[in-house]
DSSP file (Angstrom, degrees, kcal/mol; ACC not computed):
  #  RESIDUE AA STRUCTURE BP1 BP2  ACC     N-H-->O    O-->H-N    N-H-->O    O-->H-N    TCO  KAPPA ALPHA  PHI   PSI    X-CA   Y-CA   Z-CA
    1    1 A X              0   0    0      0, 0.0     2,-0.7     0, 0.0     0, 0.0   0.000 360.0 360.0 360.0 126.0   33.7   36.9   68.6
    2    2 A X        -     0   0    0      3,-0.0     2,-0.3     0, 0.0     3,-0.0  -0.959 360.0-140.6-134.8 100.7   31.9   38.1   71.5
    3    3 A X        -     0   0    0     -2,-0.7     2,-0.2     1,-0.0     0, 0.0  -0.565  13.0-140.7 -13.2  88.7   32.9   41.5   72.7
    4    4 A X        -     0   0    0     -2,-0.3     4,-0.2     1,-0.2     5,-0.0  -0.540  19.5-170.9 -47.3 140.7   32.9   41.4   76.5
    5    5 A X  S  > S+     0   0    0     -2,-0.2     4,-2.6     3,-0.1    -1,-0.2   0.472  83.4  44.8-126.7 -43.0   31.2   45.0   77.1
    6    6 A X  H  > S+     0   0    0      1,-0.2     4,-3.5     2,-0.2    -2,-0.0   0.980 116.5  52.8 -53.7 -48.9   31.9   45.2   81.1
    7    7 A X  H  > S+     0   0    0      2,-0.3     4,-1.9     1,-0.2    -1,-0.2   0.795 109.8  38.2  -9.8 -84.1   35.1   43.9   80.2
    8    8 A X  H >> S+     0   0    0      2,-0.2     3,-1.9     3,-0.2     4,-0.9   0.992 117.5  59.2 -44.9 -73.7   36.1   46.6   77.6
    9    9 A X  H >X S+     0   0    0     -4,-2.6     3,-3.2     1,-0.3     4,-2.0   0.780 115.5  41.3 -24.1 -82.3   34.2   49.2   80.3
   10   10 A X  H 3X S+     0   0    0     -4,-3.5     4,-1.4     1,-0.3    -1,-0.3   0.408 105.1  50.8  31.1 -98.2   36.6   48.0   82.3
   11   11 A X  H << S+     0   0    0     -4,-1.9    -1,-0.3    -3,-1.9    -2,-0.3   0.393 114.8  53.3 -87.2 -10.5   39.7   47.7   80.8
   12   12 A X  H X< S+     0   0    0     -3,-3.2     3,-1.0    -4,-0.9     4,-0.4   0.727 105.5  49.4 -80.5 -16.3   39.1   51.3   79.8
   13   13 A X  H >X S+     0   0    0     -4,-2.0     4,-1.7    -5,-0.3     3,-1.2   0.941 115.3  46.8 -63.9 -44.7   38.3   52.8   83.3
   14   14 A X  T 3< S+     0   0    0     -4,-1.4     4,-0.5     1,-0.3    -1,-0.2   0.442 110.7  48.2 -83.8   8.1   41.4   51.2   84.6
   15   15 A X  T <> S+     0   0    0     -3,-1.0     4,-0.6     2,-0.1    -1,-0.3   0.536 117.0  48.3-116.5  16.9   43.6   52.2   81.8
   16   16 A X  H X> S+     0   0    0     -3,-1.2     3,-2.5    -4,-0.4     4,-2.4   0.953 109.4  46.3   2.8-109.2   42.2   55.5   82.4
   17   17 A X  H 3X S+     0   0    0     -4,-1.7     4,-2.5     1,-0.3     5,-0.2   0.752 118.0  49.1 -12.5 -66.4   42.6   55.6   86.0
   18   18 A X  H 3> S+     0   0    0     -4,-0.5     4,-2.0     1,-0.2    -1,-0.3   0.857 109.4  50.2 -54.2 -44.7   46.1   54.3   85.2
   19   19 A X  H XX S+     0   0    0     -3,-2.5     4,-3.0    -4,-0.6     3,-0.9   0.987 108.4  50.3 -49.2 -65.0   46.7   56.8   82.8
   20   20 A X  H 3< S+     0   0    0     -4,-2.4    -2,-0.2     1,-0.3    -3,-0.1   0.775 114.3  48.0 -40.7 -36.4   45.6   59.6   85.0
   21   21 A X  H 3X S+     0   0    0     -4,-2.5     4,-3.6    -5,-0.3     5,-0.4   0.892 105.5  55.6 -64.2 -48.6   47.9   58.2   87.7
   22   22 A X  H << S+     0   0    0     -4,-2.0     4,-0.4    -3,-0.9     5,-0.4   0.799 112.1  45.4 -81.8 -48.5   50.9   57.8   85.5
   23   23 A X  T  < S+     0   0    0     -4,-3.0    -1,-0.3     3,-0.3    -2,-0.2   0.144 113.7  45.5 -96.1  10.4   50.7   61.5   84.6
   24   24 A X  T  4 S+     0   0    0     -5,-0.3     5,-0.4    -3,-0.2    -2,-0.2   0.648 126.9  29.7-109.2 -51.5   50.2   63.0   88.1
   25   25 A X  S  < S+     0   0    0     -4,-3.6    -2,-0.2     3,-0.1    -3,-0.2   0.604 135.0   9.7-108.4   1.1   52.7   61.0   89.5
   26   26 A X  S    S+     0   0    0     -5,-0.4    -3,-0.3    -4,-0.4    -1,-0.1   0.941 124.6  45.1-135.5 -12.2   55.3   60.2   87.0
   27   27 A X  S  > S+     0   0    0     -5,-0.4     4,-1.7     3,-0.2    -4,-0.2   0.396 112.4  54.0-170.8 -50.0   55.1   62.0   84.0
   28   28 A X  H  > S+     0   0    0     -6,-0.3     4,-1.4     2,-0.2     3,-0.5   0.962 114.1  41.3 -55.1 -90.9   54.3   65.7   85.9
   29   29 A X  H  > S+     0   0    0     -5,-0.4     4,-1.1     1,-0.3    -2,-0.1   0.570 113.1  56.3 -57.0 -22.2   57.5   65.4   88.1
   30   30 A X  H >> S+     0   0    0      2,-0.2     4,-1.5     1,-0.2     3,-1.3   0.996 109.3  45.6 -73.2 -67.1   59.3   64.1   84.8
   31   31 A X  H 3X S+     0   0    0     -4,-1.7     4,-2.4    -3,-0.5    -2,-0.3   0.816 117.0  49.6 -53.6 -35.7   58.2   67.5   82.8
   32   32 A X  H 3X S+     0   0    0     -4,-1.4     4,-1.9     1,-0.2    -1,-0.3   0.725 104.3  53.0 -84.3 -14.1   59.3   69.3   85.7
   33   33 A X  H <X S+     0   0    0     -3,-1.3     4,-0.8    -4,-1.1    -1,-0.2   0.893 113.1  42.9 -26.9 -77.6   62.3   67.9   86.1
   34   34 A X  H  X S+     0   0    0     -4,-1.5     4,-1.1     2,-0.3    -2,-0.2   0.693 107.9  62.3 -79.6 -18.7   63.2   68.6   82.8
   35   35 A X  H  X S+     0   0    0     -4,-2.4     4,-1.7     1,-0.2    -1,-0.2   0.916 107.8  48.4 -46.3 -61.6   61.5   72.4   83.1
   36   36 A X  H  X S+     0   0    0     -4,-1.9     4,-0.9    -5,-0.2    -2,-0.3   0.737 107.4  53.5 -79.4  -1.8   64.0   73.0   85.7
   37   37 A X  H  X S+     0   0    0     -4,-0.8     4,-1.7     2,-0.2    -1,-0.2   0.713 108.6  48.8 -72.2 -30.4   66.9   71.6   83.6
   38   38 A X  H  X S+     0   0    0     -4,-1.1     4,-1.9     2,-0.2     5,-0.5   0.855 107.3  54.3 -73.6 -39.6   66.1   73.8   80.9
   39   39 A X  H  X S+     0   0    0     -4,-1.7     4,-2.4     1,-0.3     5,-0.4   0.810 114.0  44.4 -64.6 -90.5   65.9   77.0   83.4
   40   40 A X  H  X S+     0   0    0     -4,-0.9     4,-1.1     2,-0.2    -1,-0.3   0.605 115.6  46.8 -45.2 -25.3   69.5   76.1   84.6
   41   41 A X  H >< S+     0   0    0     -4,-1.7     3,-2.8     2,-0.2     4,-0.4   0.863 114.8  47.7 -67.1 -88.7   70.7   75.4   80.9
   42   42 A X  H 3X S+     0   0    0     -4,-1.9     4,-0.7     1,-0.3    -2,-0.2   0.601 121.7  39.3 -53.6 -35.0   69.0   78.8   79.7
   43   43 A X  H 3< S+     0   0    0     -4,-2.4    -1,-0.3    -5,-0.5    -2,-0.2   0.671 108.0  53.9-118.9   6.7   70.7   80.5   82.6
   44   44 A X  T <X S+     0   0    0     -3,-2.8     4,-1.6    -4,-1.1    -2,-0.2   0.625 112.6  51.3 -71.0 -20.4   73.8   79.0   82.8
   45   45 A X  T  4 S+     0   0    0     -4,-0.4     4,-0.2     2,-0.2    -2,-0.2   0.457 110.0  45.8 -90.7 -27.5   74.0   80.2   79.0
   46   46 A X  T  X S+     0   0    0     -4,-0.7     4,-3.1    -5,-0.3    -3,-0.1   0.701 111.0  54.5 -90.0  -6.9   73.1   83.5   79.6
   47   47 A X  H >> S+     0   0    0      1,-0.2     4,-1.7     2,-0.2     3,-1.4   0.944 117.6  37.9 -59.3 -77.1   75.6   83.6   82.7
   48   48 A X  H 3< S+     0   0    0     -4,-1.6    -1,-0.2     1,-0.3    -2,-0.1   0.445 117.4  49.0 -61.1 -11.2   78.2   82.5   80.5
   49   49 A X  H >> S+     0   0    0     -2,-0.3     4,-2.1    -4,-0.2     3,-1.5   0.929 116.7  47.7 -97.0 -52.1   76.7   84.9   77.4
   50   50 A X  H <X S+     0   0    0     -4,-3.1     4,-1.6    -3,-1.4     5,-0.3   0.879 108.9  51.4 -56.4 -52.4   76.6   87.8   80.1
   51   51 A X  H 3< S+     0   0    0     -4,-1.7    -1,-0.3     2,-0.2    -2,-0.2   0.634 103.3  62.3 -85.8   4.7   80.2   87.0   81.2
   52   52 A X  H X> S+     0   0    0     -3,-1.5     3,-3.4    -5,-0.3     4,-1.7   0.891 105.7  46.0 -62.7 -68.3   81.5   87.1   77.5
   53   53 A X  H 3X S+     0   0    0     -4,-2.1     4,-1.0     1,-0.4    -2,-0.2   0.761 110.3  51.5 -69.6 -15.6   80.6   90.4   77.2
   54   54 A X  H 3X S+     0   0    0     -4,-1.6     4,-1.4     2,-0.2    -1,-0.4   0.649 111.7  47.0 -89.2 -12.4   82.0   91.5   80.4
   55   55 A X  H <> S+     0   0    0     -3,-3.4     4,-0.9    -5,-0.3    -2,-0.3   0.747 111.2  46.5 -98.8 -16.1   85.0   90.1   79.7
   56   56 A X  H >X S+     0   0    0     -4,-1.7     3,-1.3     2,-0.2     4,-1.1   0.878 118.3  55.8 -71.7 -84.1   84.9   91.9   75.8
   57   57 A X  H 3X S+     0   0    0     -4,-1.0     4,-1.1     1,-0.3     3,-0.3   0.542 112.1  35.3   5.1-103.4   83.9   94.8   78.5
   58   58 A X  H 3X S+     0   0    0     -4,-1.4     4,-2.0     1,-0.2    -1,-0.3   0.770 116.8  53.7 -30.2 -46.3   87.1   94.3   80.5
   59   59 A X  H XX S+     0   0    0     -3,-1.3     4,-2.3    -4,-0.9     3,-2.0   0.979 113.6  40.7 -57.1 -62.0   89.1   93.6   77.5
   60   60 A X  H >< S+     0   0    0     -4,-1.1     3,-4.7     1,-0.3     5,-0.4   0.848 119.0  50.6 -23.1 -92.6   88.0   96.9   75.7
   61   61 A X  H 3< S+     0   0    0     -4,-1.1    -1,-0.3     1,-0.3    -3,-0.2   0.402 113.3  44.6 -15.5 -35.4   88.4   98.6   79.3
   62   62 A X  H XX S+     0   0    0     -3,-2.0     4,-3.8    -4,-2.0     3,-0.7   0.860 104.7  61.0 -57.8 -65.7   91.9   97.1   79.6
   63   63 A X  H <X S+     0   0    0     -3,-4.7     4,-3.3    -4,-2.3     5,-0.3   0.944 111.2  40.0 -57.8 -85.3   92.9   98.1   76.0
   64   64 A X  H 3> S+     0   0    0      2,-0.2     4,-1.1     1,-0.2    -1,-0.3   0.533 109.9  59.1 -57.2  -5.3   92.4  102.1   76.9
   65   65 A X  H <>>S+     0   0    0     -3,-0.7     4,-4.0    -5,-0.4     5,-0.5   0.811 108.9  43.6 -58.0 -60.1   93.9  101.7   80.1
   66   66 A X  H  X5S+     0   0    0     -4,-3.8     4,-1.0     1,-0.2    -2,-0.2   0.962 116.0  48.3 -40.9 -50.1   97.1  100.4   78.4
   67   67 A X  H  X5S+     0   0    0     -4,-3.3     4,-1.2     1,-0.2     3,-0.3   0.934 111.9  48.0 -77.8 -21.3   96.9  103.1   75.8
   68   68 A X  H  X5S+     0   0    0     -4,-1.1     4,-2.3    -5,-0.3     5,-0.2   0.869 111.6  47.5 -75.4 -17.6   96.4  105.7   78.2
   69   69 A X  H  <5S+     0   0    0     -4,-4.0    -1,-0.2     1,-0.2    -2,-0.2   0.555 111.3  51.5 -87.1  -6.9   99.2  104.7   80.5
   70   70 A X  H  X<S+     0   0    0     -4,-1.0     4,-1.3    -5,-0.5    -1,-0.2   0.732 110.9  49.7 -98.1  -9.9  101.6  104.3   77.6
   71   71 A X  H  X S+     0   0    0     -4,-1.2     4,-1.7     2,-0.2     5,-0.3   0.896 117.8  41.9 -64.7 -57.6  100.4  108.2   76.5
   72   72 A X  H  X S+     0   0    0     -4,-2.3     4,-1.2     2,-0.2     5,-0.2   0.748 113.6  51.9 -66.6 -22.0  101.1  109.2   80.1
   73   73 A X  H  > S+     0   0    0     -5,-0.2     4,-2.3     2,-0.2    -1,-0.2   0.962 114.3  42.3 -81.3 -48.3  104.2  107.2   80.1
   74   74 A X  H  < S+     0   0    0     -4,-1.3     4,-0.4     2,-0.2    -2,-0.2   0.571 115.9  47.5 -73.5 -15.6  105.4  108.8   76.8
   75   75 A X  H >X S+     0   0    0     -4,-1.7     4,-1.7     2,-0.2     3,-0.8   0.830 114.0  46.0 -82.8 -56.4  104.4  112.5   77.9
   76   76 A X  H 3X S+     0   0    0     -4,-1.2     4,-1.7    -5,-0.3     3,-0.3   0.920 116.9  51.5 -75.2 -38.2  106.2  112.0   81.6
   77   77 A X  H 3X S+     0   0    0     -4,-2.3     4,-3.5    -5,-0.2    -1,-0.3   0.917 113.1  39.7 -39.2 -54.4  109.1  110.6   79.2
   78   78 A X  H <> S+     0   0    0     -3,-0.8     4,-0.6    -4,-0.4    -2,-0.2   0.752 118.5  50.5 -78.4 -23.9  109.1  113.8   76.8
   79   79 A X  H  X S+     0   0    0     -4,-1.7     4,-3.1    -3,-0.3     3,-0.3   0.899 111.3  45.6 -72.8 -50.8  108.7  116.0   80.0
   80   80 A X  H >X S+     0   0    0     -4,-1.7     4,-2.9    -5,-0.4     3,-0.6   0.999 114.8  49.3 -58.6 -54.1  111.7  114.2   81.8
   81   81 A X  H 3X S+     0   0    0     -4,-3.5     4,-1.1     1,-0.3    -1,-0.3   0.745 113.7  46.5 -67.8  -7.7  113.6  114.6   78.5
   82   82 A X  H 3X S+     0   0    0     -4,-0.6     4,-3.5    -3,-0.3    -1,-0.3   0.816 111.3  52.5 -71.9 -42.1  112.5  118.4   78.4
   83   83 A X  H <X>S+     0   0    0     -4,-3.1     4,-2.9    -3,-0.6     5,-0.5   0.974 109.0  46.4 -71.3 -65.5  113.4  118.8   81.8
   84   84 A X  H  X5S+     0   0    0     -4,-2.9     4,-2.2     2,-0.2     5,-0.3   0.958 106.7  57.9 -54.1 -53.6  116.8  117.4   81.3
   85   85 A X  H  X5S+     0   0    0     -4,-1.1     4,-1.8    -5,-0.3    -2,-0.2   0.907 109.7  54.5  -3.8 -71.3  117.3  119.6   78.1
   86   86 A X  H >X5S+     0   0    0     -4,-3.5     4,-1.8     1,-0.3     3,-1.1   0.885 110.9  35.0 -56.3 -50.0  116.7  122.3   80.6
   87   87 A X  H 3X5S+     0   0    0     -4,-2.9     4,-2.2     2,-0.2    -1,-0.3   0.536 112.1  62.3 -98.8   7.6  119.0  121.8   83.1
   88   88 A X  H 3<<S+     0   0    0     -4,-2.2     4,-0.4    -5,-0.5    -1,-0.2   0.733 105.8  48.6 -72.7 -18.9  121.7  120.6   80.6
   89   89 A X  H XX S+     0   0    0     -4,-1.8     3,-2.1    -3,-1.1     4,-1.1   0.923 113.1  48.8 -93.5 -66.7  121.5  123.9   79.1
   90   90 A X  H 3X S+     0   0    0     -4,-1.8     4,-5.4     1,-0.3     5,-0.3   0.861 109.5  47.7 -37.5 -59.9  121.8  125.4   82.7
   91   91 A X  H 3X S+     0   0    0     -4,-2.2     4,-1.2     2,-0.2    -1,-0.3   0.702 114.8  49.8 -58.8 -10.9  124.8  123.3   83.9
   92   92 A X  H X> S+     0   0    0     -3,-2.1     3,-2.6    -4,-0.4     4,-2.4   0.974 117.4  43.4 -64.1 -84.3  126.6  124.3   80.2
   93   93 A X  H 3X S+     0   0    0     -4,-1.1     4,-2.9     1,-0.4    -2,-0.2   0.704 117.3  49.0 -65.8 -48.7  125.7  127.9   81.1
   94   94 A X  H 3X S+     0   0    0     -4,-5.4     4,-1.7    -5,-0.4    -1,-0.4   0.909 107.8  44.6 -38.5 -56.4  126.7  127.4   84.3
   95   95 A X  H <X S+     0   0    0     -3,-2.6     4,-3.6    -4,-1.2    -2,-0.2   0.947 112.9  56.4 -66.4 -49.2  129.8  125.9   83.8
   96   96 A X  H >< S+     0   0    0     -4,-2.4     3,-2.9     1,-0.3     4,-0.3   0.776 107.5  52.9 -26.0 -83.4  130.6  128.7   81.1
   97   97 A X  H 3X S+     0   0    0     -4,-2.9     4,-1.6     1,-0.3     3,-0.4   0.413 105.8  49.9 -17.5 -50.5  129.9  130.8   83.7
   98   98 A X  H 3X S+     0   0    0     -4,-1.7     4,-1.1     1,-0.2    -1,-0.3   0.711 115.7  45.0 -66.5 -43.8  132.4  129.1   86.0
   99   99 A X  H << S+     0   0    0     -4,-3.6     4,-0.4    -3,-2.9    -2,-0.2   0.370  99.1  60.9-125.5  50.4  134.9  129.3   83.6
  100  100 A X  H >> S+     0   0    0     -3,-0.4     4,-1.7    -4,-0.3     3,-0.5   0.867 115.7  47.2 -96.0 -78.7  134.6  132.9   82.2
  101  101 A X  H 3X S+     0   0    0     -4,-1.6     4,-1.3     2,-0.2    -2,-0.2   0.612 112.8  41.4 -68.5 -13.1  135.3  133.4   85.9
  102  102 A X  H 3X S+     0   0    0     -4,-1.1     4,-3.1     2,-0.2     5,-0.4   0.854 112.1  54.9 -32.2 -59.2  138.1  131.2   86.4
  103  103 A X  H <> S+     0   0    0     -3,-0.5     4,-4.3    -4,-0.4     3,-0.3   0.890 108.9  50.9 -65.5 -55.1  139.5  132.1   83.3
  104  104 A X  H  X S+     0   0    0     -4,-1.7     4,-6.0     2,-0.2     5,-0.4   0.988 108.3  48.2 -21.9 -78.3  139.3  136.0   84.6
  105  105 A X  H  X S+     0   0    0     -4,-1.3     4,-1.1     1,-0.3    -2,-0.2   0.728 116.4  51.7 -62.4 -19.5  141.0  135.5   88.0
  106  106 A X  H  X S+     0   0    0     -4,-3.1     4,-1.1    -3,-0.3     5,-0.4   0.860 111.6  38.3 -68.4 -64.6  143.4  133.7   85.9
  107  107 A X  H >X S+     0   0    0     -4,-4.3     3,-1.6    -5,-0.4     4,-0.9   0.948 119.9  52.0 -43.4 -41.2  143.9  136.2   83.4
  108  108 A X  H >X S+     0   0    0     -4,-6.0     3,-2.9     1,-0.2     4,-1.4   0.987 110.6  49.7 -57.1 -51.7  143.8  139.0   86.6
  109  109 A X  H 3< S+     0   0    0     -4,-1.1     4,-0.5    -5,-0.4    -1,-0.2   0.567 112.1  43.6 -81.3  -0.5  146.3  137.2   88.5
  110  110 A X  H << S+     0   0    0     -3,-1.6     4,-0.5    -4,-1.1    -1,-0.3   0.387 110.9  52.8-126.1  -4.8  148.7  136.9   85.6
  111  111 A X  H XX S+     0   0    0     -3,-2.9     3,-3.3    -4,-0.9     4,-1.7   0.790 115.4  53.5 -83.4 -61.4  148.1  141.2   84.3
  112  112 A X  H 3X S+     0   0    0     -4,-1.4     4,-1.6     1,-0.4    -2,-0.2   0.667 113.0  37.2 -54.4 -37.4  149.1  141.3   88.3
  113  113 A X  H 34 S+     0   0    0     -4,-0.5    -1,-0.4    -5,-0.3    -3,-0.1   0.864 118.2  47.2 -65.4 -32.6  152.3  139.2   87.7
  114  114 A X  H X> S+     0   0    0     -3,-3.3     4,-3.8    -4,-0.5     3,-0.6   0.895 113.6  50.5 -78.0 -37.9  153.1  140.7   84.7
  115  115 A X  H 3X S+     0   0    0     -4,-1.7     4,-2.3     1,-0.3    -2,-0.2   0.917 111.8  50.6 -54.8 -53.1  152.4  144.1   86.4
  116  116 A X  H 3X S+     0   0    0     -4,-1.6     4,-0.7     1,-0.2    -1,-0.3   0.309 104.9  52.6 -27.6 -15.8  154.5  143.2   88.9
  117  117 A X  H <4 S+     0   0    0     -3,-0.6     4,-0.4     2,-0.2    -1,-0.2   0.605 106.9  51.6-117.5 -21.6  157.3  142.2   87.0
  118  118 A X  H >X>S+     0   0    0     -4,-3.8     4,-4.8    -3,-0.2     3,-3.3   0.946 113.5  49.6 -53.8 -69.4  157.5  145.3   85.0
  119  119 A X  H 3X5S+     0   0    0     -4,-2.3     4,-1.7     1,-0.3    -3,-0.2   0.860 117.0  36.8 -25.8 -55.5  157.5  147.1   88.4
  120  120 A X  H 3X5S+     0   0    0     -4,-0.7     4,-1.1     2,-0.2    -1,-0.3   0.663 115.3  52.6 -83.7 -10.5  160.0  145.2   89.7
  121  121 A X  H <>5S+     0   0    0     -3,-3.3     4,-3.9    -4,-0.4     5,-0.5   0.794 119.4  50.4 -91.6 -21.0  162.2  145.0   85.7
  122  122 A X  H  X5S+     0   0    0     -4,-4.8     4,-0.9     1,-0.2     5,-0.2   0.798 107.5  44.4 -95.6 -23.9  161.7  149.2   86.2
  123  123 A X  H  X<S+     0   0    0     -4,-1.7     4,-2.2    -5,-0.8    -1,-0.2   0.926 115.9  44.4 -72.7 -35.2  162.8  149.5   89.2
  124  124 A X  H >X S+     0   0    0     -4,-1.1     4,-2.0     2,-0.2     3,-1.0   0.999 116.4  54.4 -53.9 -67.1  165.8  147.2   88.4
  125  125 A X  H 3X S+     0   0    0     -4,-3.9     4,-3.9     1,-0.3     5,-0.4   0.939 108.6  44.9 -41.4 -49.9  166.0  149.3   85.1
  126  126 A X  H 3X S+     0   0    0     -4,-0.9     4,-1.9    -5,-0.5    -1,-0.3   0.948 108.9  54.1 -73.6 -25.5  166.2  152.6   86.8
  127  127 A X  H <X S+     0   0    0     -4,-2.2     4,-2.1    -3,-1.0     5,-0.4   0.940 108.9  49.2 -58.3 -84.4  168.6  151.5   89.2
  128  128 A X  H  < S+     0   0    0     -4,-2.0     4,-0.4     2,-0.2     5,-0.3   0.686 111.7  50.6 -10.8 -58.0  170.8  150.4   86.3
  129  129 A X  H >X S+     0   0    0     -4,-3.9     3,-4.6    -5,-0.2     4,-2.8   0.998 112.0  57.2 -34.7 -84.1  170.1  154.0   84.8
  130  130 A X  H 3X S+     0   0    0     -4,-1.9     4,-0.9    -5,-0.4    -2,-0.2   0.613 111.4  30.6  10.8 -66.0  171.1  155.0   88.0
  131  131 A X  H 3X S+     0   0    0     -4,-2.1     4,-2.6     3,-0.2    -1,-0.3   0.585 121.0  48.3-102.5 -16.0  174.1  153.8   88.5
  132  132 A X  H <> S+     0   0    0     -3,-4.6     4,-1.8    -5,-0.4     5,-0.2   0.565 121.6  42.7 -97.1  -8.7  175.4  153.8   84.5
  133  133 A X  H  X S+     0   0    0     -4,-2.8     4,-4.7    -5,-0.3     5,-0.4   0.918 113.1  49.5 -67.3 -63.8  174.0  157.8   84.5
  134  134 A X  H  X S+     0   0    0     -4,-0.9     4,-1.9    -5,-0.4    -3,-0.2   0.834 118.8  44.1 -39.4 -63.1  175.8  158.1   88.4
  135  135 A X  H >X S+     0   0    0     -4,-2.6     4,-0.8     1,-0.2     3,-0.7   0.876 121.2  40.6 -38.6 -61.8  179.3  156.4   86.1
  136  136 A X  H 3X S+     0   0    0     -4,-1.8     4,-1.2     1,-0.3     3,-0.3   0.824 116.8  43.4 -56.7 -47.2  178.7  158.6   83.3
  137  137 A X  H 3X S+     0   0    0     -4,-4.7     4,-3.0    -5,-0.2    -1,-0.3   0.788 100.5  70.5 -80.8 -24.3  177.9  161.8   85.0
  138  138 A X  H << S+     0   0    0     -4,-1.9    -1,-0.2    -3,-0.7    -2,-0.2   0.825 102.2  47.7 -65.4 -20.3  180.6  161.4   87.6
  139  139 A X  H  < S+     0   0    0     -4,-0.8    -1,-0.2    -3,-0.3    -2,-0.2   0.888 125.2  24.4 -56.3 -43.0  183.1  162.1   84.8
  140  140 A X  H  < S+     0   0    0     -4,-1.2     2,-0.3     1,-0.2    -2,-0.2   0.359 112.2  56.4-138.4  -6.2  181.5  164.9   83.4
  141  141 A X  S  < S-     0   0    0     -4,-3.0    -1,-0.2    -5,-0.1     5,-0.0  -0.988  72.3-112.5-144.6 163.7  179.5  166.5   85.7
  142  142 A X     >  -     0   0    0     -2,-0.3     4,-1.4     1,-0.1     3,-0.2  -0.035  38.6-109.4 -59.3 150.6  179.8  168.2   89.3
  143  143 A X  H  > S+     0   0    0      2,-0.2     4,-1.1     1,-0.2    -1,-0.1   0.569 116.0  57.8 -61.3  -5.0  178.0  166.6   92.3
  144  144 A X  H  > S+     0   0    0      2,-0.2     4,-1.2     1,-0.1     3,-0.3   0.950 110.1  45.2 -49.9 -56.1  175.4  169.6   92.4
  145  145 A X  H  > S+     0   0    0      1,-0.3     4,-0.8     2,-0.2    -2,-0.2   0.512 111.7  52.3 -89.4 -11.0  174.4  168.8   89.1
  146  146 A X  H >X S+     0   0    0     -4,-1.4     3,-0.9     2,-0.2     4,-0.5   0.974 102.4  55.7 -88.0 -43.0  174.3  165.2   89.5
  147  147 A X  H >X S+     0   0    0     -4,-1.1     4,-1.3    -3,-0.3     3,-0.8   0.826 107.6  48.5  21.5 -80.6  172.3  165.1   92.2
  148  148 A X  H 3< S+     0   0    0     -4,-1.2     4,-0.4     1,-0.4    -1,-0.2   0.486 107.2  53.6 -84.9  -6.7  169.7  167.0   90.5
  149  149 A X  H <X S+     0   0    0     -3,-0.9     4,-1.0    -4,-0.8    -1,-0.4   0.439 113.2  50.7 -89.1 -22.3  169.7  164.9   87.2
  150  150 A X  H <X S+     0   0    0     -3,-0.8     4,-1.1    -4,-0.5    -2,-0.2   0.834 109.4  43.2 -99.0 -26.6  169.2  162.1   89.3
  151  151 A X  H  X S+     0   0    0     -4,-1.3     4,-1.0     2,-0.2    -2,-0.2   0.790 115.5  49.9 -81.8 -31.2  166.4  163.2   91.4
  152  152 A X  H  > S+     0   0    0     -4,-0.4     4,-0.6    -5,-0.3    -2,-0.2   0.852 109.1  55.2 -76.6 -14.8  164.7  164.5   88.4
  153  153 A X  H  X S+     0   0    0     -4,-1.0     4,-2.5     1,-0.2    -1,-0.2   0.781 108.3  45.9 -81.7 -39.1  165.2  161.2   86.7
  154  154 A X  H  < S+     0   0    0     -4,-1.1    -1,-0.2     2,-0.2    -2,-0.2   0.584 103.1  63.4 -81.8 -12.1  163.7  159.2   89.3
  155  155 A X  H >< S+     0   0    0     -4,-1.0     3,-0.5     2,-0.2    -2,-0.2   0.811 104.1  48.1 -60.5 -43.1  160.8  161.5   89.5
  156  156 A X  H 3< S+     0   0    0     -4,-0.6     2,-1.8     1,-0.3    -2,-0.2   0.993 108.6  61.7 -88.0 -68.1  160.1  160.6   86.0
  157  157 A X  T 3<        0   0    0     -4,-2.5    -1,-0.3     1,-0.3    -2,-0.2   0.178 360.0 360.0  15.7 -27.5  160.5  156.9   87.2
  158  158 A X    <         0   0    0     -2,-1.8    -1,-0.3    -3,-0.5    -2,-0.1  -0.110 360.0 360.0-151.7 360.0  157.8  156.5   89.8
């Protein structure tokens, strides 16, 4: 077995040479390749890690918007229903109010009839007097003296 020595020389400069080649031009561009694949995985994964937590963010952020617009919703509720309270008690008071005076001008308009209908049952009445006195007294007493019972009677009258 005889060991070529140029040979060998050779066959290692050129797998050398080859090597050297193979890793400048194919082997570099490969690692870099895969360098940038890695970047865009590692920062597509932190996009996506980053837009969890803005969206837990947003949820959260969401979550006390809701409860504070259902606080506000249920105070401007309790307000309204205060507010109606109030002017339910006014239009009651009111309306009392309305018909305390109704209820007056009735009752005044009905002393005034009733006053009126005394007036008018005492004038009738004293006429009646009048006229059963005038029968009675024409029997039994003179027309001086009737006269003057009749004026004094109607004095009392009025």
């Amino acid at each position: 077995m005889d060991i070529n020595l140029k040979a060998l020389l050779f066959q290692i400069v050129n797998f050398s040479v080859l090597t050297a080649l193979l890793t400048y031009f194919l082997y570099q561009p490969i690692l870099t390749i895969f360098k940038q694949r890695r970047k865009k995985i590692n920062d597509g994964l932190a996009a996506a890690e980053q837009n969890l937590k803005e969206k837990e963010a947003l949820e959260k952020k969401k979550k006390q918007i809701l409860t504070k617009a259902r606080k506000e919703a249920l105070a401007i509720l309790e307000e309204a229903k205060k507010e109606a309270a109030v002017q339910k008690a006014e239009l009651v008071k009111r309306a009392k109010l309305e018909a305390k005076e109704e209820a007056d001008k009735i009752l005044a308009k009905a002393r005034n009839e009733i006053k009126a209908q005394e007036k008018a049952f005492q004038d009738k009445l004293g006429e009646i007097i009048v006229k059963t006195t005038q029968k009675l007294l024409a029997e039994a007493l003179t027309p001086k003296q009737r006269e003057a019972i009749t004026k004094k009677m109607l004095a009392q009258l009025k």
